[in-house]
Each structure stands twice: as structure tokens, then as C-alpha cells.
C-alpha angles and dihedrals in degrees: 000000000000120000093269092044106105117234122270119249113239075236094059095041090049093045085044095047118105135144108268117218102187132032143175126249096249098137119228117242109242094234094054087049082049089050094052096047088056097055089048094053088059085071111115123245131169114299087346091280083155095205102188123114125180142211112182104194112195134155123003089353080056104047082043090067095036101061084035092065095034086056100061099031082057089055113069084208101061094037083055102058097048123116132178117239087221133025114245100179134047126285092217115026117229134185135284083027098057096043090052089051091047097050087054097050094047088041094063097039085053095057083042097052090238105155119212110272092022091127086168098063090041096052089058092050091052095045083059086081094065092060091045084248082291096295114156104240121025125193127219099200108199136185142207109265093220089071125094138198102313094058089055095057090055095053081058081058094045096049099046092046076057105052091048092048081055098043084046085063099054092254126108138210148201114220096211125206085185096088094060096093090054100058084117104068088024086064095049104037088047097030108238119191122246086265109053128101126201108239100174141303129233144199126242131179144092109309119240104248088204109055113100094213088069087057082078116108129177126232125238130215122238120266088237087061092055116032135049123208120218115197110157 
């Protein structure tokens, strides 16, 4: 966004919005990552307990943890032996939920030309996540482990305020579950205290107008799927 280009409406961030899975090198200016930041933290939670906490990795911190998490997707071994500290999915997938998951996922394999059964290809996709799909900051969000549900629902609030700040200001992002398994190595290499607790990471950067795999777009539900109105 230049200085004669009009603002963005939070409808048109939030219709623009989409997870963006491939993105050019142009770096971020820190004060427009500090901007961001600023809005986001706008964003309400209970009491004002404000729960967030962020680690903005550029540069060489950001190449460390990514060949840190390349290293041990690319060894079956290592892989192997990852666990989240928290599940994000279901245990047991339901529909609509898992038809909805499914239709993405094929979705995007299908821009991509990843055919059904093709666990190399998809390997390397989902490898993509453990380079921040080459953006050139990526952000590990934590929280106090002393927190419960509530809190959680605030750092949802948090993290969309900041992917709009982001989409106002002509950049994009990718909130990524992916980094979960690694909350491990992600606590020693960034230092986390005794008390924190990974939540996610997420990409953040200019979006690569040219990759097919940023073509994809999710579909919604209708607001008459999803709400009742209660009048008398």
C-alpha cells in the first residue's frame, strides 16, 4: 500500500485473505512487522490478560530452524519419533469437517498436479511448511502454560487482527499447525521459559503472484448453514 493508494476495508482484507503457500524473498521491513504487531495486539481477550507472545525469526535465526526442521522431516527416524504437545485436529473426523479437509487437500494436489498415492510429492509439500513456504519472516506464537481455554480463544483473535494488519498492507500469510511437532527444538533453539507453551508458526511475506499452488481458494459455507436466528 503506497501513500495514494486508499485503505483497505476489514471486508475486503478478510474476503482477500487466504493462506498463502508460496511467496517471493522480498524482505519486510522491521517497522512494518512492528506495525503489524501493534494493530494485532489491539485485538480483545478476557480481562485484558493479553496471552500472546512472539518470536519473529528472519534472516540467519530463520534459515537455523529451517534446516532444523527440514533435517528431521527428510529422516524417517526423527519424523518418527515427533509428538504435539496438543492435539489440533480431531481425534475422530466427522462430517461435514472431514469432507471439508479432504476437498482442500485434494484441491491443492490437484493445482499442483500431485496425483493420489504420490507420498513423495507430498513429502516434499509438506515439507514446504518447514521453510515457511520461503517467506521471508516467519513467526512462532507461544503461550503461558498456566492459561486454559479462554485464552486460547483470544490468541485466534490475536492472530487474525494480525493477518489482516498484514493483508491491509498489501503482504499475506500462512497460520501454520505444522510446527506443532516440533515444539521441542523450537523451545531450545528460541529459548522458551519453563512456562511457555508453542501454539503455531506462520508465514508472513509478499505472495508470489506466479505459483499455481496460491491459485487455491477455500470455499465458505452460507451463513444460513451455519447461524439461527431466534426472534420470539
Amino acid at each position: 500500500m503506497t501513500a495514494t493508494t486508499p485503505p483497505m476495508s476489514v471486508s475486503d482484507a478478510l474476503h482477500t485473505r487466504h493462506s498463502v503457500r508460496a511467496f517471493l524473498p522480498t524482505p519486510v521491513p522491521r517497522d512494518t512487522i512492528e506495525a503489524i504487531l501493534a494493530d494485532a495486539a489491539q485485538a480483545p481477550s478476557g480481562t485484558n490478560i493479553q496471552p500472546w507472545r512472539v518470536r519473529v525469526l528472519t534472516g540467519a535465526a530463520l534459515k537455523r530452524v529451517v534446516d532444523m526442521a527440514l533435517a528431521i522431516h527428510n529422516d524417517p527416524a526423527q519424523a518418527a519419533a515427533l509428538e504435539a504437545e496438543y492435539s489440533y485436529y480431531p481425534l475422530e473426523w466427522t462430517s461435514p469437517f472431514v469432507d471439508r479437509r479432504r476437498k482442500v487437500g485434494w484441491d491443492m494436489y490437484g493445482l499442483l498436479g500431485i496425483g493420489k498415492g504420490d507420498k513423495e510429492r507430498m513429502h516434499a509439500q509438506h515439507g514446504r511448511n518447514y521453510c515457511f513456504f520461503d517467506a521471508p519472516v516467519g513467526l512462532i506464537f507461544t503461550i503461558d502454560r498456566v492459561l486454559t481455554q479462554g485464552a486460547w480463544v483470544d490468541y485466534g483473535m490475536f492472530m487474525q487482527s494480525l493477518m489482516l494488519a498484514a493483508k491491509a498492507r498489501g503482504l499475506d500469510t500462512c497460520p501454520q499447525a505444522a510446527w506443532i511437532h516440533y515444539h521441542r527444538q523450537l523451545a531450545e533453539m528460541l529459548d522458551f521459559a519453563p512456562n511457555e507453551m508453542l501454539v503455531c508458526g506462520m508465514a508472513l511475506g509478499h505472495a508470489d503472484p506466479e505459483a499455481v499452488v496460491n491459485r487455491l481458494r477455500t470455499e465458505r459455507a452460507p451463513v444460513a448453514e451455519f447461524t439461527t436466528f431466534l426472534e420470539a
